[in-house]
Backbone as ProteinMPNN parsed JSONL, in Angstrom:
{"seq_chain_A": "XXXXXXXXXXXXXXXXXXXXXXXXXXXXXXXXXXXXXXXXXXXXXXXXXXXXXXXXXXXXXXXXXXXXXXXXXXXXXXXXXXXXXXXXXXXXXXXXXXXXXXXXXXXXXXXXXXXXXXXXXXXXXXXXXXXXXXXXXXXXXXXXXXXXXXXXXXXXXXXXXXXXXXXXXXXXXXXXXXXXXXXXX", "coords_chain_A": {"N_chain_A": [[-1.28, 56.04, -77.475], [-0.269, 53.665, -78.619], [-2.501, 53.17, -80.165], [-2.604, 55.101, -82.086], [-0.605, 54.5, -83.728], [-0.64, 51.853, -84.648], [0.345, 49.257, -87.002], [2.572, 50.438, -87.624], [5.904, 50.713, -87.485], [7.665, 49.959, -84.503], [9.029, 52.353, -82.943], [10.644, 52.823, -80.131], [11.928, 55.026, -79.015], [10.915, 57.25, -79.923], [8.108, 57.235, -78.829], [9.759, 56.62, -75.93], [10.295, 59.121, -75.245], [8.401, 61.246, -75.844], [6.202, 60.342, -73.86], [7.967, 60.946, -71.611], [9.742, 58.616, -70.383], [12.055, 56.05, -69.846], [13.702, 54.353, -72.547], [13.84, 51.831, -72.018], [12.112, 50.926, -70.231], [9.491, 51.554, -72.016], [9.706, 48.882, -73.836], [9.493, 47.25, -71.991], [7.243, 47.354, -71.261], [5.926, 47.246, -73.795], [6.589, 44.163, -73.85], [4.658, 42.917, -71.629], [2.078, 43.954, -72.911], [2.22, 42.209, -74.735], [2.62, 39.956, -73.647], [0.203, 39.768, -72.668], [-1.674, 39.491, -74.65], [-2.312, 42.061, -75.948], [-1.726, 43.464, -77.406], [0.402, 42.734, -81.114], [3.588, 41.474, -81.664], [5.252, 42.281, -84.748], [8.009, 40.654, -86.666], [10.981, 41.667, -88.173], [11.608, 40.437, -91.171], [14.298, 38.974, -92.227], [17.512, 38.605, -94.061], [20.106, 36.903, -95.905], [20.933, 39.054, -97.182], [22.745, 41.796, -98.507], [21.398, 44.494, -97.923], [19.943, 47.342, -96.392], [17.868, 46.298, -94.214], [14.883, 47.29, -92.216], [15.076, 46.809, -88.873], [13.231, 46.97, -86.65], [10.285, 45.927, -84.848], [6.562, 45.48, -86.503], [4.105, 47.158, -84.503], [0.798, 46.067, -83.833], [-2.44, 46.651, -82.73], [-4.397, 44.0, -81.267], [-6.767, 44.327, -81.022], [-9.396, 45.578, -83.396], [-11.37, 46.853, -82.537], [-10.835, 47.825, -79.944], [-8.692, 49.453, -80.978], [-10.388, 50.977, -82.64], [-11.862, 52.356, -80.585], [-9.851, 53.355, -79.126], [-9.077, 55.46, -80.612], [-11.357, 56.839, -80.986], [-13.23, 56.645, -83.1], [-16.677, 55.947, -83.733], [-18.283, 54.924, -85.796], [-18.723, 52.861, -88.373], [-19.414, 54.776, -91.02], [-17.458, 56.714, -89.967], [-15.131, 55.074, -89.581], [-14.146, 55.479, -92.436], [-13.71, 57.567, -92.92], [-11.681, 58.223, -91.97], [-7.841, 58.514, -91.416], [-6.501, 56.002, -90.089], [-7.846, 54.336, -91.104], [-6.692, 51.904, -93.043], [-4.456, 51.06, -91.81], [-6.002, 50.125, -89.464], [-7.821, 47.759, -91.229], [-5.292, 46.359, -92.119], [-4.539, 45.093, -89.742], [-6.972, 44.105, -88.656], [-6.713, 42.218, -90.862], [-4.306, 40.521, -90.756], [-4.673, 39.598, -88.026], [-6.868, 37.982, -88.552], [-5.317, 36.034, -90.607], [-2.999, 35.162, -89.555], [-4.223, 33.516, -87.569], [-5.558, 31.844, -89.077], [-3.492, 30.755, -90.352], [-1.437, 29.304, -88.611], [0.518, 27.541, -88.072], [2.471, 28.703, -89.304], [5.654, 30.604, -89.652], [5.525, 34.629, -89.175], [6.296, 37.667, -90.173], [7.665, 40.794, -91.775], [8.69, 42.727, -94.54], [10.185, 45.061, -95.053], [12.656, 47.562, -96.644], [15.112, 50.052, -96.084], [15.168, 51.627, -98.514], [12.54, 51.542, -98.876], [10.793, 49.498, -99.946], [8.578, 47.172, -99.738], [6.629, 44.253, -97.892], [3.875, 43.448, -96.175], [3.006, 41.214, -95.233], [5.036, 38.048, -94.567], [4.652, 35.068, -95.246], [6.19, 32.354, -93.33], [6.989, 28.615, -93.89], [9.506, 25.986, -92.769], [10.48, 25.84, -96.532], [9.048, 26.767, -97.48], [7.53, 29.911, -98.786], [5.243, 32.859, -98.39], [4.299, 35.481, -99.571], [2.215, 38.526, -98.593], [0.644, 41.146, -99.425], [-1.133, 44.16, -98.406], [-3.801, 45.842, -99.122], [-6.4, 48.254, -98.49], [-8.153, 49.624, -100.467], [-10.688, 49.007, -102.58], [-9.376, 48.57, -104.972], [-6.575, 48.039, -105.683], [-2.753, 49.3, -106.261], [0.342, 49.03, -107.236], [3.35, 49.546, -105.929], [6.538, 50.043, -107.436], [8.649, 49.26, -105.574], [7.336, 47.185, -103.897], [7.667, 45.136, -106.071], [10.274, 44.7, -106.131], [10.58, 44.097, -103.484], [9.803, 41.696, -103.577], [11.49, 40.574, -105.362], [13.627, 40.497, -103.515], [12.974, 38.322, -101.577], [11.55, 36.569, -102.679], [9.404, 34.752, -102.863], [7.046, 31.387, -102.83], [4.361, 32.243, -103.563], [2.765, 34.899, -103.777], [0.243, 37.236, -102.999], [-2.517, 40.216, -103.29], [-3.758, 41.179, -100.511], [-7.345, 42.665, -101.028], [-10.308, 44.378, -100.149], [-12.202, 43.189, -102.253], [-15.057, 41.944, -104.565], [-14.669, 39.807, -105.494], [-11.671, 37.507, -107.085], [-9.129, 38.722, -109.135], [-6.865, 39.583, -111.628], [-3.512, 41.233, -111.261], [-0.581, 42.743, -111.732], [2.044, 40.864, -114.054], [1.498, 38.195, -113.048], [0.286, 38.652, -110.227], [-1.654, 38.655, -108.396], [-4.972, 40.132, -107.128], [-6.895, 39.372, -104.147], [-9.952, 38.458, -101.848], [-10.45, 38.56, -98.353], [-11.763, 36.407, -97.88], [-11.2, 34.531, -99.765], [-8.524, 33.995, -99.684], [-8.04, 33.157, -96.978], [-9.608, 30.557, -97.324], [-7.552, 28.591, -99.217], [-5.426, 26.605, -98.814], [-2.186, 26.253, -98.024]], "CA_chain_A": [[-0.255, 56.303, -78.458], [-0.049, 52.589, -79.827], [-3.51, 53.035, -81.559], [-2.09, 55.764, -83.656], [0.93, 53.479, -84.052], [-1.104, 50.437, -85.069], [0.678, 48.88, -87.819], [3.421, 50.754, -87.64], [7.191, 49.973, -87.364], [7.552, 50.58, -83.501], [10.068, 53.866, -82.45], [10.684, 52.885, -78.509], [12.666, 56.222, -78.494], [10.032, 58.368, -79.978], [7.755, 56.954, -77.561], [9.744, 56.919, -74.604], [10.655, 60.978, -75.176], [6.824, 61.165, -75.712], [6.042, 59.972, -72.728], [8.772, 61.183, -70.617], [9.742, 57.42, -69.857], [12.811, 55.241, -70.589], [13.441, 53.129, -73.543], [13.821, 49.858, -71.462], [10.182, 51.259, -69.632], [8.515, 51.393, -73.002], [10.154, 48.183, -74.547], [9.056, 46.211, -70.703], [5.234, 47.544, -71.226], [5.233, 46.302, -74.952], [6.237, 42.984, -73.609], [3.248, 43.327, -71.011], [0.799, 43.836, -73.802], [2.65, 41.013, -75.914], [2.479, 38.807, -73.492], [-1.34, 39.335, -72.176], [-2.31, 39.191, -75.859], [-3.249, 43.08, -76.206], [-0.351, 43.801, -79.273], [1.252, 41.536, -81.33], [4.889, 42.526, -82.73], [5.254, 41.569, -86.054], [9.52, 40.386, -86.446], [10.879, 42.14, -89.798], [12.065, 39.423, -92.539], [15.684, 39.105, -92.868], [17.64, 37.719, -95.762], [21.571, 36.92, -95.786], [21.145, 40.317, -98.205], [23.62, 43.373, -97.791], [20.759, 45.599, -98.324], [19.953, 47.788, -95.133], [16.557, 46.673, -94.18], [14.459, 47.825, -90.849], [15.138, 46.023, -87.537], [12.456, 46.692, -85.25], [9.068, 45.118, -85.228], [5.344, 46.261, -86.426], [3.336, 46.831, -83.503], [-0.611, 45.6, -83.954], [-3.411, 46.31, -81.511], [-5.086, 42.532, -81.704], [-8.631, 43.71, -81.098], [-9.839, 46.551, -84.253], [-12.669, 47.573, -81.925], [-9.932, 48.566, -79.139], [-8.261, 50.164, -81.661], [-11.666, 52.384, -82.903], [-12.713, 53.134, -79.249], [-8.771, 54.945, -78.31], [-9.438, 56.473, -81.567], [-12.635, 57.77, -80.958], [-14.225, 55.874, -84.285], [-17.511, 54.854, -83.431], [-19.026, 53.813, -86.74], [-18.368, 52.645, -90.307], [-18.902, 55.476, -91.442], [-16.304, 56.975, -89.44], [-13.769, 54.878, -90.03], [-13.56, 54.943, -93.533], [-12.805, 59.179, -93.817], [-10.325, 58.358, -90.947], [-6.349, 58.321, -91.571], [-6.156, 55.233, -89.371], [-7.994, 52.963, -92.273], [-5.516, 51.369, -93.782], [-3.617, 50.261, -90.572], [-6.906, 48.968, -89.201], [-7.809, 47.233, -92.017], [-4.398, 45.675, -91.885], [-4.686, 44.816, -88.153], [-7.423, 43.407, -88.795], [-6.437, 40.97, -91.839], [-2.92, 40.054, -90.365], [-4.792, 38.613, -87.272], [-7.591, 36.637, -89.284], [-4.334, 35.669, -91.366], [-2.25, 34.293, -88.665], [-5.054, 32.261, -86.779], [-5.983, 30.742, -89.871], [-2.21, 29.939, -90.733], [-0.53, 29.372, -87.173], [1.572, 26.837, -88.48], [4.213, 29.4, -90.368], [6.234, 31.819, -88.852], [5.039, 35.618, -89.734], [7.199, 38.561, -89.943], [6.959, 41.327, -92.651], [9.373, 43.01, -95.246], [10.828, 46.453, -95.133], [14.129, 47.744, -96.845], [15.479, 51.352, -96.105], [14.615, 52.082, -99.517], [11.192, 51.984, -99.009], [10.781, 48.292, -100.54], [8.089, 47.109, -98.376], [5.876, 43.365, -98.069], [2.979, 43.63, -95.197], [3.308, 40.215, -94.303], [5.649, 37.165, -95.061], [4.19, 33.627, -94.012], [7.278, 30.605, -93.554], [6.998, 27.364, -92.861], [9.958, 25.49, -93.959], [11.414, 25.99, -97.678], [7.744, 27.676, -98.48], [6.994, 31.559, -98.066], [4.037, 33.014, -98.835], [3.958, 37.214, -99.247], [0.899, 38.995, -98.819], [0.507, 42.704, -99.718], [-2.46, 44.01, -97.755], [-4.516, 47.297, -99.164], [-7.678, 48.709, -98.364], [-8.479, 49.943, -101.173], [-10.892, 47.62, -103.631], [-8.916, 48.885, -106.507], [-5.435, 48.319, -105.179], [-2.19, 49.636, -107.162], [1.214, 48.301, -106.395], [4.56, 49.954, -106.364], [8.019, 49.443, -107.693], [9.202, 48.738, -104.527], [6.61, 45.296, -103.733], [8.405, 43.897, -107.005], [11.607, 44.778, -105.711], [10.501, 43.008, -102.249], [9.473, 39.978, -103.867], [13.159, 39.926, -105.655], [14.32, 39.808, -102.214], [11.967, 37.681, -100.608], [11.799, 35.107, -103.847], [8.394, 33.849, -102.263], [7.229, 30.747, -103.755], [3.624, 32.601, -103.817], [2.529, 36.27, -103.635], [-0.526, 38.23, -103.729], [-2.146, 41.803, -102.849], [-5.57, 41.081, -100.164], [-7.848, 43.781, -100.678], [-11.706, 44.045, -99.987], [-12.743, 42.955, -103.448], [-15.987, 41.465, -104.161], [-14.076, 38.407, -106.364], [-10.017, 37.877, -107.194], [-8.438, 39.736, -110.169], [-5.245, 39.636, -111.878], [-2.719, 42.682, -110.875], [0.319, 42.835, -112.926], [2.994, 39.937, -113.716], [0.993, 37.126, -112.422], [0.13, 38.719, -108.916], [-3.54, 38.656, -107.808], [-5.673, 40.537, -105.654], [-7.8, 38.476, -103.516], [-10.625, 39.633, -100.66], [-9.488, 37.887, -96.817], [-12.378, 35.173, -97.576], [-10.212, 33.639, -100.436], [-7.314, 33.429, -98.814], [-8.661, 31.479, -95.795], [-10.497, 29.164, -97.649], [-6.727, 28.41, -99.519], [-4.177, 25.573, -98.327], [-0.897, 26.244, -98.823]], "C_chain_A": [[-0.056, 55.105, -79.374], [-1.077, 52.699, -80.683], [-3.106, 54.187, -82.657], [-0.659, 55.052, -84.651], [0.747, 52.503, -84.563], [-0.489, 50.745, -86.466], [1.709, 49.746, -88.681], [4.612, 50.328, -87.616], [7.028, 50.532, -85.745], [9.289, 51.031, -83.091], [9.789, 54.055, -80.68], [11.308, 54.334, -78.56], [12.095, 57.099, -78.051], [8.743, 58.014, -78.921], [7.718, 57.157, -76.42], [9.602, 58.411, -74.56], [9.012, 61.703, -75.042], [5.983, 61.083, -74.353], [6.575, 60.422, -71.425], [9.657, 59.728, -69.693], [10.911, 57.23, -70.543], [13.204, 54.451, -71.534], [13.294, 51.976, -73.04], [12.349, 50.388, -70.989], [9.419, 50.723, -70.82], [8.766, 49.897, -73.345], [9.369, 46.66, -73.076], [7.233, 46.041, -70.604], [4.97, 47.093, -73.018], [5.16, 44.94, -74.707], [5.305, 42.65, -73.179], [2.368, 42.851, -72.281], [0.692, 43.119, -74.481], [1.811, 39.638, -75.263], [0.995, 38.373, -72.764], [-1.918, 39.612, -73.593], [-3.243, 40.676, -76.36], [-2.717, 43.345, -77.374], [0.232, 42.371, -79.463], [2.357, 42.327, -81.827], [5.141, 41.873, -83.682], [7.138, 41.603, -86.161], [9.506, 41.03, -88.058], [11.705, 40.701, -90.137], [13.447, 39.89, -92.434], [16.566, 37.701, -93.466], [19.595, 37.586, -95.028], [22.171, 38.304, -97.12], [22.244, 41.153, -97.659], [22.602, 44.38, -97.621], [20.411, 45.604, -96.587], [18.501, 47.318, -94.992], [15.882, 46.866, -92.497], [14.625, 46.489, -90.484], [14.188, 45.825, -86.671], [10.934, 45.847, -85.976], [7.741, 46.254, -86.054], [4.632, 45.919, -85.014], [1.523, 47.223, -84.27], [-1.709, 45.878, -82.81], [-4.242, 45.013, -82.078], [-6.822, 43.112, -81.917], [-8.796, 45.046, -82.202], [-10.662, 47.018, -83.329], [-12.292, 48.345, -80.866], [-9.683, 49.876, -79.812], [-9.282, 51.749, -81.971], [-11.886, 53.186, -81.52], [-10.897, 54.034, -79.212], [-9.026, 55.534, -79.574], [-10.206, 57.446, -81.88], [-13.648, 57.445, -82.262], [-15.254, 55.259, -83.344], [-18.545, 54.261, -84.371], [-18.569, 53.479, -87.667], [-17.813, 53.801, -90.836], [-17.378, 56.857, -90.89], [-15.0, 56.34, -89.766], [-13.385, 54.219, -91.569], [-13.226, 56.719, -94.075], [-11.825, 59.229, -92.604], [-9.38, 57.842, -91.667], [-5.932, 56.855, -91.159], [-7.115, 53.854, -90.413], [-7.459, 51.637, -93.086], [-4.844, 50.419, -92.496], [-5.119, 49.226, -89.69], [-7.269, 47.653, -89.688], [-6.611, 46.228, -92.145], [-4.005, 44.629, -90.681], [-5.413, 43.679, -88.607], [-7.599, 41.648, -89.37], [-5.329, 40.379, -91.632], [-3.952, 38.883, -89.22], [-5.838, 37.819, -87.536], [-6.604, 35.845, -89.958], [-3.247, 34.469, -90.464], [-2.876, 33.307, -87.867], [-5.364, 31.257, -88.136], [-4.103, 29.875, -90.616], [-1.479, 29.876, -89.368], [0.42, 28.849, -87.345], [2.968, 27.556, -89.139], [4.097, 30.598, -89.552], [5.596, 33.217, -89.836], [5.927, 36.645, -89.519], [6.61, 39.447, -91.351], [8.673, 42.148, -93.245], [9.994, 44.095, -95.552], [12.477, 46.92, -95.74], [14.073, 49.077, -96.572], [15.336, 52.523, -97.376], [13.498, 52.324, -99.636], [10.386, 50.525, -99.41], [9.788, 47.429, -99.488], [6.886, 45.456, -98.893], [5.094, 43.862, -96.408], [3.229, 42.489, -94.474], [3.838, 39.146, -95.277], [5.25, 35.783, -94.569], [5.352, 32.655, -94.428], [7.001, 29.34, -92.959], [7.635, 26.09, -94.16], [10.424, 26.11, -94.802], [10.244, 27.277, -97.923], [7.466, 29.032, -97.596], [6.545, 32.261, -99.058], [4.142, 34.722, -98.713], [2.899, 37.507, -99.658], [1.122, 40.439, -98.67], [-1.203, 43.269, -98.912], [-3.145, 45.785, -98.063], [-5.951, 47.932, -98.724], [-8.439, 49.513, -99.109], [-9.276, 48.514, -102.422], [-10.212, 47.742, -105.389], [-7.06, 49.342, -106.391], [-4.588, 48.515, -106.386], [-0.788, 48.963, -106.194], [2.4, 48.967, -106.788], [5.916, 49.294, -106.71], [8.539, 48.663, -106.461], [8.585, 47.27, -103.655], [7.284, 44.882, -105.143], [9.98, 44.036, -106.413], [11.501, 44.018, -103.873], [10.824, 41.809, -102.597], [10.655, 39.633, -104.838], [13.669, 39.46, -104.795], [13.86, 38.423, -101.616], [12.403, 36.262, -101.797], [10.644, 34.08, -103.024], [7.653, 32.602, -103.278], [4.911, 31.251, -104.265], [3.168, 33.885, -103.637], [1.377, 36.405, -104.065], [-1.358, 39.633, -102.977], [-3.771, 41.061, -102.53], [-5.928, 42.317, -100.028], [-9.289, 43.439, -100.97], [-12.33, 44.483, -101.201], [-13.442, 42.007, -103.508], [-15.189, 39.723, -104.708], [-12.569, 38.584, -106.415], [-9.991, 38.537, -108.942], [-7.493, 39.801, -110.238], [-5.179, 41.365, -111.805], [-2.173, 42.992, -112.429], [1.47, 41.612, -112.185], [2.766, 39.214, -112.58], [0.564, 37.456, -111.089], [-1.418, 39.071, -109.671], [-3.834, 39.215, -106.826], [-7.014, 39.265, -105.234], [-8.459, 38.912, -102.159], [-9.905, 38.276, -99.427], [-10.532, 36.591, -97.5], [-11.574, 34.052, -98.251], [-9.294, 32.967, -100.114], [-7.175, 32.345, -97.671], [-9.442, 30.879, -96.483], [-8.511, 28.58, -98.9], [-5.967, 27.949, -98.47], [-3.046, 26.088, -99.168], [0.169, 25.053, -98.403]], "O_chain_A": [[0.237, 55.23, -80.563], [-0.888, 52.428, -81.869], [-3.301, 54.097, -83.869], [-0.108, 55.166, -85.745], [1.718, 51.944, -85.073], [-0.573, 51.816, -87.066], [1.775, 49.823, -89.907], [4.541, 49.109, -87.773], [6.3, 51.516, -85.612], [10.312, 50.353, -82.991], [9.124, 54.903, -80.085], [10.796, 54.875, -77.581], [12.133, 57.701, -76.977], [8.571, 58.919, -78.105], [6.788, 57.557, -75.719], [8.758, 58.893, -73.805], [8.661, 62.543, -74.213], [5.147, 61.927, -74.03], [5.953, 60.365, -70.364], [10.095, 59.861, -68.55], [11.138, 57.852, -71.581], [12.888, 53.33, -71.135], [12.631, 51.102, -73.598], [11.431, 50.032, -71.728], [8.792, 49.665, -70.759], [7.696, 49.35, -73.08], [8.933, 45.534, -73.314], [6.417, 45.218, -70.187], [3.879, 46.662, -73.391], [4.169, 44.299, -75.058], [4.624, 41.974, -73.95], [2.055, 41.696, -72.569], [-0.37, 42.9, -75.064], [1.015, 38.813, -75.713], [0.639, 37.251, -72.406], [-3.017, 40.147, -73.443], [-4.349, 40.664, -76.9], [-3.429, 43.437, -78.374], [0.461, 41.412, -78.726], [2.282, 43.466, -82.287], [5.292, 40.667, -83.487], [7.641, 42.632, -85.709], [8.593, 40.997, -88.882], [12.328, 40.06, -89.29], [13.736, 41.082, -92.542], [16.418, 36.481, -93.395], [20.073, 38.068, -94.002], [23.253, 38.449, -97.689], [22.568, 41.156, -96.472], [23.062, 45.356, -97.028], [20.476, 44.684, -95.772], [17.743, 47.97, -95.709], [16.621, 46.482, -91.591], [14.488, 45.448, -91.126], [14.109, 44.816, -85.971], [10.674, 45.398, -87.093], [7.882, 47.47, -86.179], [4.566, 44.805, -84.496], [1.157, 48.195, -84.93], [-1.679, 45.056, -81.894], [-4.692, 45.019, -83.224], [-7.735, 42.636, -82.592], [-8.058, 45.905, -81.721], [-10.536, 48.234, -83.464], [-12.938, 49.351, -80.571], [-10.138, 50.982, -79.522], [-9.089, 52.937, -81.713], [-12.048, 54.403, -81.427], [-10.851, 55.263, -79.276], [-9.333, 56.686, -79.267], [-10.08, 58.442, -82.592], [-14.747, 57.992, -82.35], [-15.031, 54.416, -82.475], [-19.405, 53.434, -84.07], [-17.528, 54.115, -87.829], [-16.643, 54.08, -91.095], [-16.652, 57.584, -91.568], [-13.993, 56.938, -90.144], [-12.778, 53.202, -91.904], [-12.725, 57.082, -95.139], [-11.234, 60.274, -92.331], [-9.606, 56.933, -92.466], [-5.013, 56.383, -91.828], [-6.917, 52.644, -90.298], [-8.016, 50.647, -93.562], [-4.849, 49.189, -92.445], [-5.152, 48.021, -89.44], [-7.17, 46.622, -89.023], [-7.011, 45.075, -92.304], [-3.317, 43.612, -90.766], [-4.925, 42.588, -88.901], [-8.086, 40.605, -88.934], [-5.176, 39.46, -92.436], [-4.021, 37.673, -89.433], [-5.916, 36.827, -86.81], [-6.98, 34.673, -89.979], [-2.91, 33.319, -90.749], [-2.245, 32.328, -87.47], [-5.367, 30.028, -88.062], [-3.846, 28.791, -91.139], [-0.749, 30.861, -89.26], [1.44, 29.384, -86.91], [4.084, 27.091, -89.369], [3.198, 31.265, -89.041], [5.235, 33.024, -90.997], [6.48, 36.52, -88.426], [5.58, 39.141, -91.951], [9.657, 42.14, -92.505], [10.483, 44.007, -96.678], [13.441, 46.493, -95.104], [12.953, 49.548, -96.771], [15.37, 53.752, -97.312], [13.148, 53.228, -100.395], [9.196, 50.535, -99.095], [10.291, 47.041, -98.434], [6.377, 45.449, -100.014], [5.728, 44.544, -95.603], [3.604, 42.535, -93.302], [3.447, 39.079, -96.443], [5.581, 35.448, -93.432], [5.494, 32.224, -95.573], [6.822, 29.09, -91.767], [7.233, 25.588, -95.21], [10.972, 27.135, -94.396], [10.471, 28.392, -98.395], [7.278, 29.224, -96.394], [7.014, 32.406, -100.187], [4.036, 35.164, -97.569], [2.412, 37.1, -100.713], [1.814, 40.852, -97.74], [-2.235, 42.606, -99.02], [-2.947, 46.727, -97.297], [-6.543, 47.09, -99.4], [-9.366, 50.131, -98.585], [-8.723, 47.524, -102.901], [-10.489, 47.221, -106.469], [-6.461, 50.35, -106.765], [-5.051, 48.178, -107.476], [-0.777, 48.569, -105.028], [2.594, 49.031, -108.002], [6.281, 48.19, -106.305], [8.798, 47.461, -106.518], [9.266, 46.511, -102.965], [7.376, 43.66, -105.03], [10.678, 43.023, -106.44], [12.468, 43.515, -103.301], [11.71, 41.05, -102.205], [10.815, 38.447, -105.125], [14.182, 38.341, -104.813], [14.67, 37.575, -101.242], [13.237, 35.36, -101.715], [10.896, 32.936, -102.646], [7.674, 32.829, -104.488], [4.302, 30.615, -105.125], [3.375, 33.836, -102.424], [1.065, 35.975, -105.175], [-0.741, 40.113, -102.027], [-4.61, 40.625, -103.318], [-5.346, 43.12, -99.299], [-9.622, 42.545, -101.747], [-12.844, 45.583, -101.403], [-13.102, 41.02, -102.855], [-15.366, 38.678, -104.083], [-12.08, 39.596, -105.915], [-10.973, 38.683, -109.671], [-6.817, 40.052, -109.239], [-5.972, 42.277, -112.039], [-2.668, 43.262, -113.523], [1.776, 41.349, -111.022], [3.349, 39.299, -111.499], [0.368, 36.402, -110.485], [-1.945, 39.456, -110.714], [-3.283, 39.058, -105.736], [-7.747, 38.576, -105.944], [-7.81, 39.595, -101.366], [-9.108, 37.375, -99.685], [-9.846, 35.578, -97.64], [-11.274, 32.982, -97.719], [-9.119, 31.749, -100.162], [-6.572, 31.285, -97.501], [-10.379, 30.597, -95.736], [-9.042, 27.7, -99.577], [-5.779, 28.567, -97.422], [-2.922, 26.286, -100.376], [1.248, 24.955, -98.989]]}, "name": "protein", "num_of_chains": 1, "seq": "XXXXXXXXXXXXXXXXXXXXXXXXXXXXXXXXXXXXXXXXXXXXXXXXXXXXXXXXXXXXXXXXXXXXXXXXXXXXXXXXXXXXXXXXXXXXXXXXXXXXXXXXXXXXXXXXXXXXXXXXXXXXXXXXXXXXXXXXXXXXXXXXXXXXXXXXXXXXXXXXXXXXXXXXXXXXXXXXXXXXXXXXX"}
């Protein structure tokens, strides 16, 4: 059930009811998997804002290849007319993202509106938002400029598997994962 959940917000409820299990059950076996390094939970971003924004975490399966096998993906071409693309793909680039930045805290951006950043890197005064698509011809909604009002990062841009970087709109850039790790911030 977490690989369809990868890179999701995680719903202990819908879960436990799913399952037939308790919320503290489910919430004791994510720790489990937290803490033998099978999921990571991503913490949401919060601001001294009024605005309502989500509480719970994203849950991550760490390994993509886990992920394909409970899925039943077993090639390329498979998992690129699968639903579960996007969240892989994300999986994926969050945890090349965080080993190569360990140093800053990571969490990610959600408002109840819909207002949404993938991942937020802090360390210190400086925070870094990254938009993460899987598409090489990413598009960006109202609601990532209305993040990055909130957020007020002192850098932003949208990684997607593009052969080179490319301006968006209003100074944001797409950039493929290699860019990014080869960048000091």
């Amino acid at each position: 059930m977490l690989a369809h959940m990868n890179g999701s917000v995680l719903n202990a409820s819908k879960l436990a009811s799913s399952m037939g299990v308790s919320v503290p059950t489910i919430k004791h076996y994510i720790d489990i998997l937290e803490g033998t390094s099978v999921i990571r939970q991503l913490r949401p971003f919060h601001t001294n804002t009024k605005k309502r924004l989500v509480k719970s975490p994203k849950i991550y399966i760490r390994d993509t290849g886990l992920i394909h096998c409970l899925l039943g993906i077993e090639n390329y071409n498979d998992l690129l007319g699968h639903p579960a693309l996007g969240n892989s793909y994300e999986a994926f680039v969050t945890a090349s993202l965080l080993e190569k930045f360990s140093r800053y805290e990571a969490c990610f951006y959600r408002s109840s509106s819909g207002a949404e950043i993938d991942l937020v890197l802090e360390k210190g005064s400086t925070k870094i938002a990254i938009e993460i698509k899987s598409s090489s011809a990413p598009s960006l909604t109202q609601g990532y400029f209305e993040a990055l009002k909130v957020i007020q990062p002192d850098r932003a841009f949208v990684l997607a598997p593009a052969d080179s970087p490319f301006p968006l709109k209003n100074d944001i850039w797409a950039h493929n994962l290699e860019s990014i790790l080869a960048m000091e911030f």
